[in-house]
N, C-alpha and C positions, 0 to 999 in steps of 0.2 A: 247242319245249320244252313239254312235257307236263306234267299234275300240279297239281292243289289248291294254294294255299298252305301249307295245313294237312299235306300229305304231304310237307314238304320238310324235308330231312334237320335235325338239330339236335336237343339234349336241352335245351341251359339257355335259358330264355327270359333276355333282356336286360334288365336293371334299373338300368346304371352310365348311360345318359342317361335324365336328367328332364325334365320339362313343362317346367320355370324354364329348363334351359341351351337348348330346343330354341329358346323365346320370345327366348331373347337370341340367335341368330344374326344375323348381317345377311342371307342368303338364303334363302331358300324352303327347305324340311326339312319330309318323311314322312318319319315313323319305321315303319318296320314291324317286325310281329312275329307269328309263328307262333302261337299258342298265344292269342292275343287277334283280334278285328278286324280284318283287315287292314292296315285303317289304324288303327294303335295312337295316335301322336301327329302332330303336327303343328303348324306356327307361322301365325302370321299374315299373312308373306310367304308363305307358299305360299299359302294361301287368296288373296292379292292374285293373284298369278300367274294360279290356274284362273279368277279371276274370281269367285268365289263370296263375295257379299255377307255382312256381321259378321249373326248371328243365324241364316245360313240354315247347315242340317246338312251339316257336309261329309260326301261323299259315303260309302258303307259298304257292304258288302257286301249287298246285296237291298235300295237305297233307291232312289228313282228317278234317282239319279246316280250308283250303281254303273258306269256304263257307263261313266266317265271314266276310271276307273283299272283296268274288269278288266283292259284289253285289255294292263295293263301287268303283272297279277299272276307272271301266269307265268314273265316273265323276274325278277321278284324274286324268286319260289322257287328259280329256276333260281340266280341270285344268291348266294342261302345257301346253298345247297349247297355249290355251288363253290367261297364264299368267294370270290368274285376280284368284282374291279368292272366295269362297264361302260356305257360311254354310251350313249343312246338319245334318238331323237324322239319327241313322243308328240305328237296333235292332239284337244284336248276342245271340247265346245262347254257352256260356261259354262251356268248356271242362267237367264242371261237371253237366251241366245240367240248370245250371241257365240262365236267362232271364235277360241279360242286355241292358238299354236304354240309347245311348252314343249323343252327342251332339258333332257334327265336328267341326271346321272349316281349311279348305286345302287351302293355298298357293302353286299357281302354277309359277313355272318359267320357262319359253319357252327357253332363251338360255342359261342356265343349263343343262334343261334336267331333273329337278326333283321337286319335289314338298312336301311340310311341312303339315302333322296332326296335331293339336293339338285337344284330345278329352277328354270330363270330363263327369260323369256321369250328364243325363237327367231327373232333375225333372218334366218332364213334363210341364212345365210352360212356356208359350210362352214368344215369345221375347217383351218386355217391361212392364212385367208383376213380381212381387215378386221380384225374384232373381236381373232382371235388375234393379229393381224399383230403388235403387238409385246412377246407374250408369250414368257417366255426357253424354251416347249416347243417353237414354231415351229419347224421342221428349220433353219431359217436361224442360229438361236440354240443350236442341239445342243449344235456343239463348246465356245463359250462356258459351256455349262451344264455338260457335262462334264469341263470342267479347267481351270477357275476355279478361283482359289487362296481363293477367299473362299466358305463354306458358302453354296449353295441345294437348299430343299426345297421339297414340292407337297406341302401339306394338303389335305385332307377338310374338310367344314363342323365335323364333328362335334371334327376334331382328327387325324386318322388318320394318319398318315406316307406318302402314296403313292410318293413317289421323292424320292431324292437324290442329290448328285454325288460326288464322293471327298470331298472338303474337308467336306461335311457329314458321311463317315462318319468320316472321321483325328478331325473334331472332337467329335462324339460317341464316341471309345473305341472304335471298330469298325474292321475293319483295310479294310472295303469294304464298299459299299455292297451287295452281296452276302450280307454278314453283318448288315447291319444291315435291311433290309426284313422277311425272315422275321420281326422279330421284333415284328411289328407294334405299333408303337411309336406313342404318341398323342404329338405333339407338345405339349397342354398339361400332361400330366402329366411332361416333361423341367422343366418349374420349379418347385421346389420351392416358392417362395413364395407362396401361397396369395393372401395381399394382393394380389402382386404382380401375381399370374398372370389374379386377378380383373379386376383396372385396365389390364390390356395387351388382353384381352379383350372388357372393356367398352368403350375407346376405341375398336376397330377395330367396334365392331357400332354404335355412332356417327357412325365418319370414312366405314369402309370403310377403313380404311389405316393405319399408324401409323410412325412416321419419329425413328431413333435411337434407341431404348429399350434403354438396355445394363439384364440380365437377367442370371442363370449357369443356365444349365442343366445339368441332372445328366448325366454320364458313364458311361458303361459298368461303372467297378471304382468307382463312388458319387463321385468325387469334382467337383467343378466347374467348368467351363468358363464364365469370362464374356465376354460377346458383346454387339455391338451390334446390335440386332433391327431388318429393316425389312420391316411385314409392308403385305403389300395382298392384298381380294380381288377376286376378278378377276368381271366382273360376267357374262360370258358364261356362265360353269358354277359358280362360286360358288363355285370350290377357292381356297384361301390361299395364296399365293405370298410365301413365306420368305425373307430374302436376310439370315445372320446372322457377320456380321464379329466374329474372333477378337478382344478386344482386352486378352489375358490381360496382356500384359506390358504393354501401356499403361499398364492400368491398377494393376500393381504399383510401373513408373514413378510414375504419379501419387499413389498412397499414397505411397513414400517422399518425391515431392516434396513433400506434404502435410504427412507425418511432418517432414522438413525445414525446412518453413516453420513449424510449429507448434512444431519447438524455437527456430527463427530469433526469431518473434513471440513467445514465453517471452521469451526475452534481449533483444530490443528492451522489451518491454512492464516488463518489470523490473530493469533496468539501473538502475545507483545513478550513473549520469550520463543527462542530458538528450540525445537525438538528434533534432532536427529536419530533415527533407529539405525543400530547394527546390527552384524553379525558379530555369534560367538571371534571371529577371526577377524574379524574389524573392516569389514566390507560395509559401505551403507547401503539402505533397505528402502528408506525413506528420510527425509526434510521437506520443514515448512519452508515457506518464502522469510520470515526473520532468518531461520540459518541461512540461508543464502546471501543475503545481502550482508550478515555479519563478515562470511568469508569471501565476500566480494564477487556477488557472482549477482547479474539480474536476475537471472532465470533460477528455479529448482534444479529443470534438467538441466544445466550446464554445472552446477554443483554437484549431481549425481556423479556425472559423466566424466567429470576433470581433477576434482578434490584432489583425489589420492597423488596427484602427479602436478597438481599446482600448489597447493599448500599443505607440504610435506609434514612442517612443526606442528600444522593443527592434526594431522591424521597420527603425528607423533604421539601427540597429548592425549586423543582417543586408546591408543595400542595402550600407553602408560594405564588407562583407566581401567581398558578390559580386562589387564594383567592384576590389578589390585583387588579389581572384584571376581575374579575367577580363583586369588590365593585365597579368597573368603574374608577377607578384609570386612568392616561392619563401615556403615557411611557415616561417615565422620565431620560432615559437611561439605559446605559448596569447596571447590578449589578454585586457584584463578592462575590462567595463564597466559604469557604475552606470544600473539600470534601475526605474523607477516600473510595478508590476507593478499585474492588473486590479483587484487586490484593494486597492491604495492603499499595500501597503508597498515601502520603499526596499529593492532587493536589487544588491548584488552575482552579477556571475555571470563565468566564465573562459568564454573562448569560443578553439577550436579548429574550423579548418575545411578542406574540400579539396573541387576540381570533382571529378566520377566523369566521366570522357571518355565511358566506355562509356553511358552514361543521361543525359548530360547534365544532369545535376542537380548541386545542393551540398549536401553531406553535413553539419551541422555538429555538434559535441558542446559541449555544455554543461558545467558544475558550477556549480553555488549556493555561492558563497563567501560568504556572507554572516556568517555565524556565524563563518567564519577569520577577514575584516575585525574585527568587532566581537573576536573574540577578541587581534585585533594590536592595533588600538585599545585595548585595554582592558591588555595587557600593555604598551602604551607610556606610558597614565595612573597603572599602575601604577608604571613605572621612574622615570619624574617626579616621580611623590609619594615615592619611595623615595629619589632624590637631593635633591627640600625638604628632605623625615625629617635623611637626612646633615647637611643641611645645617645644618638647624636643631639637630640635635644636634651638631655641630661648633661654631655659635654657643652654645649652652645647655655647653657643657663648659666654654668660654670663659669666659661672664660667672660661671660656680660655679666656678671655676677664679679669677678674679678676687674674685669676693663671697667665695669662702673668703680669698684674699690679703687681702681689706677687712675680714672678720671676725677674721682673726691679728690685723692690726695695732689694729684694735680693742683688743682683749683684751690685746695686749701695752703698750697707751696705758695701758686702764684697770689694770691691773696696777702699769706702772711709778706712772702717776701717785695710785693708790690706795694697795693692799696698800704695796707696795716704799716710797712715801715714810713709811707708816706704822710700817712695820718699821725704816726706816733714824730713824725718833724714838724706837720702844721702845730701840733699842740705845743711843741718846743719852742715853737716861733710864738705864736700867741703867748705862752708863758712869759717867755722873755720882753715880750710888747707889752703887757700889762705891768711887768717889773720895770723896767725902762719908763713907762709912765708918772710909776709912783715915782720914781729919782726925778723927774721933771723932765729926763731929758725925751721930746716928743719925736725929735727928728729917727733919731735910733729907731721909736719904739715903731713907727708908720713903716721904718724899711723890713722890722719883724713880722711886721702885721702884712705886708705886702708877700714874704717870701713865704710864710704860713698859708696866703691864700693861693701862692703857686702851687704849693705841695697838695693843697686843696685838690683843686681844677685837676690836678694830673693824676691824683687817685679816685679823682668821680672817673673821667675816662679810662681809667684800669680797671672799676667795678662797671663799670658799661660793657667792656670788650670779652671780661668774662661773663656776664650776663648772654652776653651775644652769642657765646660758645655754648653758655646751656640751652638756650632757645632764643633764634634769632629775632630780633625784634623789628623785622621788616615782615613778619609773617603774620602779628596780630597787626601790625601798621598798613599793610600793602594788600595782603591775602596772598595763598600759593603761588597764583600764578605769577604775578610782580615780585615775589620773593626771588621764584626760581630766575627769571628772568636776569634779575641784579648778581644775585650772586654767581650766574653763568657770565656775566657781562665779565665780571671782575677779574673770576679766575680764568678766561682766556685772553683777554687782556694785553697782559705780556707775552702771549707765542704768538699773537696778531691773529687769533681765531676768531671766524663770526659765531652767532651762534642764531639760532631760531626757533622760539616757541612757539606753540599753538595747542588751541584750545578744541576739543571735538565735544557738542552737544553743550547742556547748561550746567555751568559748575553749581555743587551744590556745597553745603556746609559740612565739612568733615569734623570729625573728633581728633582729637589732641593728638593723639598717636599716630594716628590714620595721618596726619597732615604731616607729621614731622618725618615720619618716615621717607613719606616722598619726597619731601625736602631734601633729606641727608641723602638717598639714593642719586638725585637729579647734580647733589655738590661734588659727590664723588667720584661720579660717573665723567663731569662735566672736568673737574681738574684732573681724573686720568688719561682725559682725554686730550688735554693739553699738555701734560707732560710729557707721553707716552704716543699720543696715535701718527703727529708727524702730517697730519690734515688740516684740511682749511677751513673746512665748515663742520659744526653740532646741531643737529638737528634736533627739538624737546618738543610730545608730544603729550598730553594730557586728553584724554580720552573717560569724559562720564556719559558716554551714550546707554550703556548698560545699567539698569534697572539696580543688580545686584553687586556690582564690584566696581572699580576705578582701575584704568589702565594708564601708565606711564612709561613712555620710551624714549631712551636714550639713543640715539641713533649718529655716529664717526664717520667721515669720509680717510680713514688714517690705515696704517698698515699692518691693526691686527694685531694679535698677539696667542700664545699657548694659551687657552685658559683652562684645559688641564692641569698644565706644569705651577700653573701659579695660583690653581688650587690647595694642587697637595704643597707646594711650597709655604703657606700662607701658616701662621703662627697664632700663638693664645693670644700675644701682646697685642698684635698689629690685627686690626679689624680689616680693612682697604676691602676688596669685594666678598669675600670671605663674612667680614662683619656687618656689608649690608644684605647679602642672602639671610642670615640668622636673625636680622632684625624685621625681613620680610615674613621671614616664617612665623616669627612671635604675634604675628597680627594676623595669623594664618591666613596670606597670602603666597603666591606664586611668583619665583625669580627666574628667568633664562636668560643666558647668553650665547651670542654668537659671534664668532671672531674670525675672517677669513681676509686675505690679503687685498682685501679693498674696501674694509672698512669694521667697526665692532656693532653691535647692536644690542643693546641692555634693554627685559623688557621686565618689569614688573605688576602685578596685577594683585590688587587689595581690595577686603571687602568694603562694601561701602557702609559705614556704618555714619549716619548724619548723625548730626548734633541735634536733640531732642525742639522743638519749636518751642518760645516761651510766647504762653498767652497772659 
């Protein structure tokens, strides 16, 4: 082969390999190029190769180590021409004297303009001999190469696709590897990934080799193929030897099983019940975030990590479960038990469980009953005070029930033994005055008529005083507030107490009950406070600012009293505060007292119910 470098066919000179990619090869790489130097570029493993020491001038056209590489020029023109590749030996003798045996191989490309070395030293061993021995090009390895269901290809240093088998062309979009060579196809520009293609790249110019790297590579009609890559280079010629497994459906499996776990892990991770997995031996496997917060832990992993040695009765109650269902016990239902969580509170929790045969584990599920406890708890304190209530209003109907029976007969005593015996002497008098009349004698019969209408006069004022005691008659006279007023004047009176009412917001018109109540509260209040508190001033509030109920308070500067003791002291007969608590609650209002050594305070609060408006 004949011919200059310089005269070898080619218009474009090559510019798609750089200085930087030839530097990261892992083998020896002259770049040539027509239109420059011979030796256009080159790496630092080939210079290791020829033997030529860092700082000395590799060799150049007309330097004094021209000699190493003419004798190879020619077939590199020969090369680009042709565009085909081929092998070659070639024997230099280094800059310092030594004898080195290089083993080629030159990619030439015709409409470039330039052509690829890659050379590694020459064991002498011919081709399919030791070194190839167990390469898959070997003739021993042919058929294997060629109908293997799983893609292999032979790279270039540079990238270049020198051959592949069917399975690399079905896998790349080509219908054979017939269609697929002409189309000289660089093997790194099939991955689109830039990053990617980077790091698979630089690995192997590292290892020399790189082992499972799933990748997609592009396809013929653009779209994707992903593969698991297992690349090595082969140290004898420096070409890449490709071996890239399909693992398209793998790994569409493995996305939906991913997709699947991650809706799985959604519904574990946010389930509005607790799931914990064991072990046969009562180790935990797994929890969601509910178990965790049940037994008082923010985190999962802190629940993992501490459970067994911070909430000993909960890992209790799991041991109790394993043991029921490993005796083959049948589930029976939820159970429930009460657990000291890490956090120091008392919880209630339902616990359901079952072995999983297939995994050998115990499945368990939780709920935090805690709040249902306390809410059943609390509707059973409730029922209980609602039957006292009954109760006590069943006893309180009784003794008002009775107390009114003891106030008739009262009133029917004073009655008969007042008014009635006084009326039945006016009438004895008038009798007699009209007998006295008929005898003539007038004088008699006028001091009859006179003592008749004393006895008069004095039983209108004994049916006034019991009237007064059934319903005062300063309260249809006066209204509330001048009722209570008077009758707190009256009865403090004698101990030299003042007293002071007042009014909050517009009084409105109470009903008959509603009135009297607060009457008799404001009497009672007002004369225990004078017999009893030892103070100098009462203070009477009347409060209708509120829409819905009326508020009145009794309020003592005096020294208080037990109102415990003279609670439970307090009798059927004798009403005193006892009997107007009962009479507040019969108009389902609210009574409190307070009594502490500087003063009492009686508050009662009633619905308001007005007197209807007459139009």
């Amino acid at each position: 082969m004949t011919g200059s470098f310089e005269e070898t066919a080619g218009e474009t000179p090559g510019e798609e390999i750089s200085q930087a990619f030839i530097d990261s090869l892992p083998v020896g790489v002259i770049h040539w190029d027509r239109r420059r130097d011979p030796v256009y570029r080159y790496n630092a493993v080939a210079r290791q190769n020829m033997g030529i020491a860092p700082g000395v001038p590799f060799p150049s056209r007309g330097s004094a180590m021209s000699g190493m590489v003419e004798p190879y020029r020619t077939r590199v023109a020969e090369a680009i021409r042709r565009g085909a590749p081929f092998d070659g030996r070639v024997t230099v003798t280094s800059p310092s004297g030594e004898v080195r045996h290089l083993r080629l191989r030159t990619r030439g490309d015709r409409e470039r303009g330039w052509a690829i070395t890659s050379l590694a030293p020459d064991d002498g061993t011919e081709d399919g001999e030791t070194d190839a021995e167990e390469s898959p090009r070997h003739p021993r390895f042919a058929p294997l190469f060629e109908h293997s269901r799983v893609a292999m290809l032979l790279v270039d240093p540079t990238g270049l696709i020198l051959t592949a088998n069917e399975a690399a062309a079905r896998l790349l979009g080509r219908s054979s590897v017939r269609e697929l060579l002409p189309h000289r196809l660089e093997f790194r520009h099939l991955i689109p990934d830039d990053a990617l293609r980077d790091g698979l790249f630089a690995d192997l110019r590292e290892h020399g080799y790189v082992a499972g790297r799933e990748v997609p590579l592009t396809r013929a009609d653009g779209s994707l193929a992903w593969v698991r890559l297992d690349l090595a280079v082969n140290e004898a010629d420096g070409l890449i030897e490709v071996v890239a497994t399909d693992i398209g459906l793998e790994r569409e499996h493995r996305i939906a099983l991913g997709e699947s776990e991650r809706r799985y892990r959604g519904i574990f991770e946010g389930a509005v019940v607790g799931v914990v997995q064991l072990t046969i031996g009562g180790g935990i496997l797994a929890a969601n975030r509910y178990s965790a917060r049940t037994f008082g832990y923010d985190t999962v992993e802190g629940f993992l990590a501490r459970a067994s040695r911070e909430v000993p009765d909960a890992m209790a109650a799991f041991d109790a479960e394993i043991e029921r269902l490993r005796a083959g016990m049948q589930d029976d239902g939820a159970r429930e038990s009460r657990i000291e969580a890490a956090d120091g509170a008392e919880r209630w929790i339902r616990v359901r469980s079952h072995i999983d045969a297939a995994t050998g584990t115990v499945n368990v599920f939780l709920a935090d009953i805690t709040s249902e406890r306390q809410a059943e708890a609390e509707r059973e304190r409730a029922l209980r005070e609602l039957e006292l209530q009954a109760t006590e209003r069943r006893q309180l109907v009784r003794r008002l029930l009775q107390v009114g029976e003891d106030e008739r007969r009262l009133v029917a005593h004073e009655i008969h033994d007042g008014p009635v015996q006084l009326l039945a002497g006016a009438l004895m008098f008038l009798t007699s005055a009209q007998q006295e009349q008929e005898r003539g004698r007038d004088a008699l019969a006028e001091d009859y008529i006179e003592r008749g209408a004393t006895y008069l006069r004095t039983a209108l004022a004994e049916i006034r005083r019991v009237m007064a005691h059934l319903r005062p008659a300063v309260l249809d006279d006066l209204g509330l507030l001048s009722a209570i007023h008077n009758t707190a004047e009256a009865s403090l009176e004698p101990y030299r107490m003042r007293v002071r009412v007042d009014q909050l917001g517009e009084a409105a018109a109470l009903d008959a009950s509603t009135e009297m109540v607060l009457f008799r509260v404001a009497q009672e209040a007002t004369t225990n406070a004078g017999k009893h508190s030892g103070g100098r001033e009462v203070a009477i509030t009347i409060d209708y600012r509120e829409a819905d109920h009326v508020v009145l308070t009794v309020e003592d500067d005096g020294k208080g009293f037990d109102t415990e003791a003279t609670f439970a002291a307090a009798d059927g007969h004798h009403l005193g505060l006892l009997g107007l608590r009962e009479r507040v609650y019969l108009v389902d209002g609210g009574f409190a007292i307070r009594s502490t050594g500087e003063g009492t305070r009686i508050t009662v609060q009633v619905p308001r119910r007005n007197v209807p408006s007459e139009e």
